[in-house]
Every structure is written in structure tokens, then in C-alpha cells.
C-alpha positions as CSV (number, residue, x, y, z in Angstrom):
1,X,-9.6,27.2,-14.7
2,X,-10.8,26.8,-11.1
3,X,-13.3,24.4,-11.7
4,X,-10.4,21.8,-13.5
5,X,-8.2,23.0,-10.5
6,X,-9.9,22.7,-7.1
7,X,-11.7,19.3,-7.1
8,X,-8.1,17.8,-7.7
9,X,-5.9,20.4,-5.5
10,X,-7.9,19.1,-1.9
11,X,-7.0,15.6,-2.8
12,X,-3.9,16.7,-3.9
13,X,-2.9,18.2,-0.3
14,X,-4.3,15.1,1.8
15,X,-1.8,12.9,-0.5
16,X,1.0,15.3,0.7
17,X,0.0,15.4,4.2
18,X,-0.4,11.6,4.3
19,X,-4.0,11.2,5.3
20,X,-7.2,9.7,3.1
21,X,-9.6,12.3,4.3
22,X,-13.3,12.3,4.3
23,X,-15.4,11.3,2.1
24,X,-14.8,11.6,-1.3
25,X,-11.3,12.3,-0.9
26,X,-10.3,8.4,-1.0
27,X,-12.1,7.9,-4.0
28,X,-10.9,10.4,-6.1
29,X,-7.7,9.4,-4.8
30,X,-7.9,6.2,-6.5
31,X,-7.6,7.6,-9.9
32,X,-4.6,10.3,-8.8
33,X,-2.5,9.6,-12.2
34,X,-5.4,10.6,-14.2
35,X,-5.3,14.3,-12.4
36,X,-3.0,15.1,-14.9
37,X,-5.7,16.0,-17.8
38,X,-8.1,18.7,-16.1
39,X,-4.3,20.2,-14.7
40,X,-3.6,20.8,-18.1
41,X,-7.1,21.7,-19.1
42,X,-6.7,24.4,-16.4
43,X,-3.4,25.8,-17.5
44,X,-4.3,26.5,-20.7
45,X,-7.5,28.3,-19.2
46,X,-4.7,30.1,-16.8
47,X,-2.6,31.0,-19.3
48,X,-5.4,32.4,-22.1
49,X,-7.1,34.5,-19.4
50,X,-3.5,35.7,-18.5
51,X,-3.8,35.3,-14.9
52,X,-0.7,34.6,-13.0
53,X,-1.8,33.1,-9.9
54,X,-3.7,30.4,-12.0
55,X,-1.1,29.4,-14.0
56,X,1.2,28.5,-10.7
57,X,-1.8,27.0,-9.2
58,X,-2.0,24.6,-12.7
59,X,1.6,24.3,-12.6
60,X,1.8,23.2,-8.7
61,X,-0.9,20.8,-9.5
62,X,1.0,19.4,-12.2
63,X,4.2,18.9,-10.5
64,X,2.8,17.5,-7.2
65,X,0.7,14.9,-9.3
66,X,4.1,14.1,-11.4
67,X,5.7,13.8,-7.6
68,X,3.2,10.9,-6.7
69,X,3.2,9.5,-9.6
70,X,6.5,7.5,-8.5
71,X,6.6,4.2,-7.6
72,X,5.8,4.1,-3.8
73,X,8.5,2.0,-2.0
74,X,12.0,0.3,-2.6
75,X,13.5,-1.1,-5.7
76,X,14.4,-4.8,-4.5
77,X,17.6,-6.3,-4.7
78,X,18.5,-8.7,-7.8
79,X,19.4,-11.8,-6.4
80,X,17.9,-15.5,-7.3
81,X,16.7,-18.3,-5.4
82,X,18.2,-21.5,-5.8
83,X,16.7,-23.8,-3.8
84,X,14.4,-26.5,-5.4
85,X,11.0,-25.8,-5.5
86,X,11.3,-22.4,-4.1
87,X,9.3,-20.7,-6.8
88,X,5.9,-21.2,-7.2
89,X,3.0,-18.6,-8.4
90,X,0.3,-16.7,-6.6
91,X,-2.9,-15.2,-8.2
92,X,-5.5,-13.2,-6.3
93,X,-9.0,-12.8,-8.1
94,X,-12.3,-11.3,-6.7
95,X,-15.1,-13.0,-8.5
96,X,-17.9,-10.0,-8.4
97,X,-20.4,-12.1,-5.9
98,X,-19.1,-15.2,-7.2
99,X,-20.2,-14.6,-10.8
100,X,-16.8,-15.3,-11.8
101,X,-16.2,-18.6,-10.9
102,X,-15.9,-20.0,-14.3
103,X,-13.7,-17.8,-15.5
104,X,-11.7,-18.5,-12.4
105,X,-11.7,-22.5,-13.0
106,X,-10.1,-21.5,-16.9
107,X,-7.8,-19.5,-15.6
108,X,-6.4,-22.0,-12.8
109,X,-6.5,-24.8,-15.7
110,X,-4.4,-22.6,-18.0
111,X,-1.5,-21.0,-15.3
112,X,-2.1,-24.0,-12.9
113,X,-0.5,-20.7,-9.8
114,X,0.0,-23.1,-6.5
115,X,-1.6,-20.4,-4.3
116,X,-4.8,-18.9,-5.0
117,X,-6.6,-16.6,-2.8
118,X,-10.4,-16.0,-3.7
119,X,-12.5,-13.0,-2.7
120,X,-16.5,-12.7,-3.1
121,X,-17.0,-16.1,-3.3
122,X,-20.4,-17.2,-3.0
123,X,-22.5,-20.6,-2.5
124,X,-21.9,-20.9,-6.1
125,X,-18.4,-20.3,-5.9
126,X,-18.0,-22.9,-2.8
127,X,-19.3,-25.7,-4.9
128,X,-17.8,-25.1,-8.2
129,X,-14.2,-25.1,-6.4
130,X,-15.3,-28.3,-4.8
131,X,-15.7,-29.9,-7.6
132,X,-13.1,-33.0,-8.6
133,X,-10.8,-31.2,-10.7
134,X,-10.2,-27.9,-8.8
135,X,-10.1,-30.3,-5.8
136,X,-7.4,-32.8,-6.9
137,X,-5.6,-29.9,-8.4
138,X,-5.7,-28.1,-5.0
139,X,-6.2,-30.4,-2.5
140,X,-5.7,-27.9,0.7
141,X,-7.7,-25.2,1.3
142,X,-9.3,-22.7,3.9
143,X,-12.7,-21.7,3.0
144,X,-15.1,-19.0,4.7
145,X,-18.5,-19.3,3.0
146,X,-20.8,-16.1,3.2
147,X,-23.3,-14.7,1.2
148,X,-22.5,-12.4,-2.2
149,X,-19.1,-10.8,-1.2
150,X,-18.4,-11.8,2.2
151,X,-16.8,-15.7,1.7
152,X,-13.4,-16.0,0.7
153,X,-11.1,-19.3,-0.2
154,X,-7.3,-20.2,0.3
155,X,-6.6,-22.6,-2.7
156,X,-3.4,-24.6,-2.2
157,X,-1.2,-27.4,-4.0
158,X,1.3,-27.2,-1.1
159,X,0.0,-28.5,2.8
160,X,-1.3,-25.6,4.8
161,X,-2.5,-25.0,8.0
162,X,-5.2,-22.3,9.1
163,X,-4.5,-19.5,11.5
164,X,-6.4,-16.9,12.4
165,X,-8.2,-15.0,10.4
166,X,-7.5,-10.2,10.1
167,X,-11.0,-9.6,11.8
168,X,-13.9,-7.9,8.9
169,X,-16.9,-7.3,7.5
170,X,-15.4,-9.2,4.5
171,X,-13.5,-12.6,5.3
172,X,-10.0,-12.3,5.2
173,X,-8.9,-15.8,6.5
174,X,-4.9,-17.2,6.7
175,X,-2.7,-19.8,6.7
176,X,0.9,-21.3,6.8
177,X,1.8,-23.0,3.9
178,X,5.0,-25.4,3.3
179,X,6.7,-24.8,0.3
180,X,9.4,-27.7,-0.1
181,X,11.5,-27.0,3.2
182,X,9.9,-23.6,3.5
183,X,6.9,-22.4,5.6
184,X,5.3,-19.2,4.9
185,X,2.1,-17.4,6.0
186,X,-0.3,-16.6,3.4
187,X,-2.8,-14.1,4.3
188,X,-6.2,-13.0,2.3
189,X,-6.8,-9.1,2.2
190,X,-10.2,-7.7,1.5
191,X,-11.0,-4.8,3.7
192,X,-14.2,-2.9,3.0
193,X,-14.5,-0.4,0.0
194,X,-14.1,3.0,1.2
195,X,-17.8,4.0,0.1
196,X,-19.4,7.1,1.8
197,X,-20.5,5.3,4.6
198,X,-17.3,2.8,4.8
199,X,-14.2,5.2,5.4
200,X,-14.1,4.3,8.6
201,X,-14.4,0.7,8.1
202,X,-12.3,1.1,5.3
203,X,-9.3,2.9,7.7
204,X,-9.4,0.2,10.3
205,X,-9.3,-2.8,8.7
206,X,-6.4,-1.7,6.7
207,X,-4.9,-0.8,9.8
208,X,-5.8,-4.6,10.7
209,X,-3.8,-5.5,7.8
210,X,-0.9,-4.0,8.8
211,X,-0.9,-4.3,12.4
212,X,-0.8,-8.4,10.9
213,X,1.7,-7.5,8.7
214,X,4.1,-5.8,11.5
215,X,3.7,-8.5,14.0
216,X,3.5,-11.7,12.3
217,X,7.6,-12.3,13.3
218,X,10.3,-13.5,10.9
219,X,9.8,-15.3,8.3
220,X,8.2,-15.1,4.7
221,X,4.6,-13.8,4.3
222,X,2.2,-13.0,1.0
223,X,-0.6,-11.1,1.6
224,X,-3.0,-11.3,-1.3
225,X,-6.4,-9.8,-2.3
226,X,-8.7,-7.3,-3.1
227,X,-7.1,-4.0,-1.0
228,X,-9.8,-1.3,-2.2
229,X,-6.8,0.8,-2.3
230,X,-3.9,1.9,-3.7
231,X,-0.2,3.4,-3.8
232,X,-2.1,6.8,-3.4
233,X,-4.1,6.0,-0.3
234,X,-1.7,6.7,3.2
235,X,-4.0,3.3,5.3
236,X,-2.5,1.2,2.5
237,X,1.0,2.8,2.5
238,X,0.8,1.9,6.0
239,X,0.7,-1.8,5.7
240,X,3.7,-1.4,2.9
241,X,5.7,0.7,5.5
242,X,5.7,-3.0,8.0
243,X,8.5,-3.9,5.2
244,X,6.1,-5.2,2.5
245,X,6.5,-4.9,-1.1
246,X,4.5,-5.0,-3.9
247,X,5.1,-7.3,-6.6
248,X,3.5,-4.9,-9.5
249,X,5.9,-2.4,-8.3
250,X,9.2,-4.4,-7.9
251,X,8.1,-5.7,-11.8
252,X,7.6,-1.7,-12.9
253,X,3.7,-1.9,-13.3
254,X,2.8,-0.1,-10.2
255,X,0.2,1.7,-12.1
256,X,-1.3,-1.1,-14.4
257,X,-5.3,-0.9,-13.7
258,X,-7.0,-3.9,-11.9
259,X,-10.4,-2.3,-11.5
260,X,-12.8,-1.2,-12.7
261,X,-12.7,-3.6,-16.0
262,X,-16.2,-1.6,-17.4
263,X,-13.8,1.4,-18.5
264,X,-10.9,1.6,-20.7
265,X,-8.3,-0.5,-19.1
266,X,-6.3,2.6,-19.0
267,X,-8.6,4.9,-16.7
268,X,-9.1,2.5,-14.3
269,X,-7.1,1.9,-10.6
270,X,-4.4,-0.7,-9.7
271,X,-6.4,-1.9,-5.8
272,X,-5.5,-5.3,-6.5
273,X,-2.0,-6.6,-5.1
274,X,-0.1,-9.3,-4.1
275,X,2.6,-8.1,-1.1
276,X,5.6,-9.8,-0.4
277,X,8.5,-9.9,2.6
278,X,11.5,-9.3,1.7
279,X,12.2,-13.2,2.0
280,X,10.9,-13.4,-1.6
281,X,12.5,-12.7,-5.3
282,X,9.8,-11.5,-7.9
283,X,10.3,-13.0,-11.3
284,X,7.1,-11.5,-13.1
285,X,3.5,-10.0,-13.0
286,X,0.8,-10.9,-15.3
287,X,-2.8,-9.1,-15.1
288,X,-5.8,-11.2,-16.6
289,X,-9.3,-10.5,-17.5
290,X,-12.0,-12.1,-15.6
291,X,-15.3,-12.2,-17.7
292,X,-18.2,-11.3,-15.2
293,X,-15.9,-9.7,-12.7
294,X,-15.1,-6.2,-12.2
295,X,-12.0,-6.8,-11.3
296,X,-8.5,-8.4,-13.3
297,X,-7.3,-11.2,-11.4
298,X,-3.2,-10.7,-10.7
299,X,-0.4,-13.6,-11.0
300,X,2.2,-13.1,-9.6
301,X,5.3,-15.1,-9.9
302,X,8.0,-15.4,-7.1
303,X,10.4,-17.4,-5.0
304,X,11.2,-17.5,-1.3
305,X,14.5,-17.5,-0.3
């Protein structure tokens, strides 16, 4: 029974205490839902070997995992934009080195989102969303081209202007975009992965994200990307603490995977997110499959006030 217990009960005490820990703490992290099967593996140990202690260790384990298993943050109001042309659609899709630029070209063609931000986008990447119809279909743009993961791209139908970009390893560049009378700032996220040698990487540029977040003023923002993280990790609470809000969660599927797409969809981590101010209504989240990516790309479908 200890053996189902302990490797979960460590991460299980950083979640309550509000800290990622060391290394492999954040990673286990990650799949904190799935904690429930070796709890119950271990009760049933517990309870055959008749030992009392284990059986409230199983039982602890079970509830705090139940605990964090709620959706982290506020329900949002119900209330609808009226104004014309306030609702458009955002996807976020990391394309795997840029391997999954065609699949990315499909998917813009079929859900034709207005805003598109684009992580690990290669050489390859560049010129494929140069081409005519990706061009004419989003005409303004802010592109960081870098080798294998490192460039990113801001796709846009609507006029934007660049701003600076949340300082990485990984380029996370930003914009203001007008949308009808409307501007809003539209920020790629796409901190490191918080590998063995990356936690601290990992930490700050989170912290980056939402030291962004918390001083970018009034007005609406959407910050969109590739996270590495999720509900579960306290550097990503952080940036939802500024007031942001997740549109998976405010649409009840806080815990639908988004990577890895090798495994059963189910056993897999939601680190993939589009964040909203509160200036926005959410009227739907859609998870797709990107062929040659490891990741599902997210649409997300909202209006700003």
C-alpha cells in the first residue's frame, strides 16, 4: 500500500501548500486527477492487510485529490454581448517544431478563428503561413522566427499593432488588436517546460506571465498558448489569481486533455489555454487534433464586452 501511496502523498502536500516543488514534483503534478487509481489500489491493500493507519493514509489521499479536483477559479457571470462584431474566435495550437503546419492551414480553412496564436513554429512554418491564402485570410500578423520550438506567430483578421514581447527562452510576442470599436491586447504564452533542468525557467517565466497579466491596466486581454502547466501547478494559478479566467473552465472542461496526444486522450494533461479578462463572455470550447503535433490545438469562442 505504501508504494501506491507515497509517490502521490509528496505531490499531494506541495498542491496543498501552494508550491510546484522540485523536481519531479511539477510533473507528476500534471496528471493530479489520475492520482485517484493507485489511492484506491492502496486502500484496498490497507484494508486486506487490516492496517488502520494505511487505510486513513488511502482515504486522506483520496479526499485531498477529490478536493483539487475542482475547477480552479470563479464561475463567470451570464451576461451577452451585444455589440456588433464583438465576438470573434481564438485558437492556440503548438505545431511540435513546426511539423504541424498543415494540419494547422486545414484547420484555419475549416473554423476560419480571427485570432490565432502559433507556438513552435519553424522556417517551415514561417513560409507555409506566408503563403497567399493564409495571408489574405489573415493579413496582420507578428512573427518571431527561431529555430525548432522557439518562433512563434500572431495570426490576425482584425489590424493589430505589436508590443512588447513576456521576455523567454521561447518567444512569446504581443499585440493590440482592434476588434470593431474595441482594442484588446493579445498576448502568446509559451514558457519553458518544467523539465529537470527547466523548473527554474519554468517558475519565472510564468511569473513573467503574470507579472504581464497584473500590470497591463484596464481593458480586455487574451493570453493564449502553450502554458506547460495546469490548474494543479501554483506559478500558473498565479497568473489566474491577476483576474484571469480560463475559457475551458468557465465552459466546464477544465480537465479535458490537450497533451500528450500519444496516450489515450483521457490520461493525458489540459496545459493548453486560452485566458480571458473579465471584459469577455465565453460562448464555447472546442479541442481539435493536430496530426504530427503532440499537442490539441484549442478554439475558443468569445466576445468582449
Amino acid at each position: 500500500a505504501v508504494l501506491f501511496l507515497l509517490p502521490f502523498s509528496v505531490p499531494l502536500v506541495f498542491r496543498g501548500l501552494g508550491a510546484d516543488g522540485p523536481s519531479p514534483v511539477p510533473q507528476i503534478l500534471a496528471f493530479l486527477p489520475w492520482f485517484l487509481a493507485p489511492a484506491w489500489v492502496g486502500l484496498v491493500f490497507a484494508v486486506l492487510a487490516r492496517r488502520a493507519l494505511l487505510v486513513l493514509w488511502a482515504v486522506a489521499v483520496l479526499v485531498a485529490t477529490g478536493w483539487f479536483l475542482q475547477p480552479y477559479g470563479p464561475d463567470a457571470p451570464v451576461e451577452a454581448a451585444d455589440a456588433p462584431g464583438s465576438r470573434f474566435r481564438v485558437l492556440t495550437a503548438n505545431l511540435h517544431h513546426g511539423d504541424a503546419v498543415e494540419a494547422l492551414r486545414e484547420l484555419l480553412r475549416d473554423e476560419r478563428p480571427q485570432l490565432v496564436a502559433v507556438q513552435e513554429c519553424d522556417t517551415r512554418c514561417v513560409q507555409a503561413l506566408g503563403a497567399n491564402e493564409v495571408r489574405d485570410a489573415y493579413p496582420h500578423r507578428v512573427v518571431v522566427e527561431g529555430g525548432s520550438a522557439e518562433g512563434s506567430a500572431l495570426l490576425s483578421a482584425y489590424p493589430l499593432r505589436s508590443t512588447p514581447p513576456v521576455p523567454g527562452e521561447l518567444a512569446m510576442p504581443g499585440a493590440v488588436v482592434d476588434v470593431g470599436k474595441r482594442s484588446l491586447r493579445f498576448q502568446l504564452a509559451h514558457p519553458m517546460p518544467p523539465l529537470l533542468r527547466t523548473i527554474g525557467p519554468w517558475e519565472r517565466e510564468l511569473g513573467r506571465l503574470a507579472d504581464y497579466a497584473a500590470g497591463h491596466g484596464n481593458g480586455p486581454l487574451v493570453i493564449a498558448g502553450d502554458f506547460n502547466a495546469t490548474q494543479d501547478h501554483a506559478a500558473f494559478r498565479a497568473v489566474l489569481d491577476t483576474g484571469l479566467q480560463d475559457v475551458a473552465r468557465l465552459e466546464g472542461r477544465s480537465r479535458t486533455p490537450t497533451w500528450p496526444t500519444q496516450t489515450a486522450p483521457p490520461l493525458g494533461a489540459q496545459i493548453d489555454h486560452v485566458l480571458v479578462s473579465e471584459d469577455f463572455d465565453t460562448h464555447g470550447v472546442t479541442f481539435f487534433d493536430l496530426p504530427r503535433s503532440d499537442h490539441r490545438a484549442v478554439l475558443a469562442d468569445i466576445a468582449v464586452r
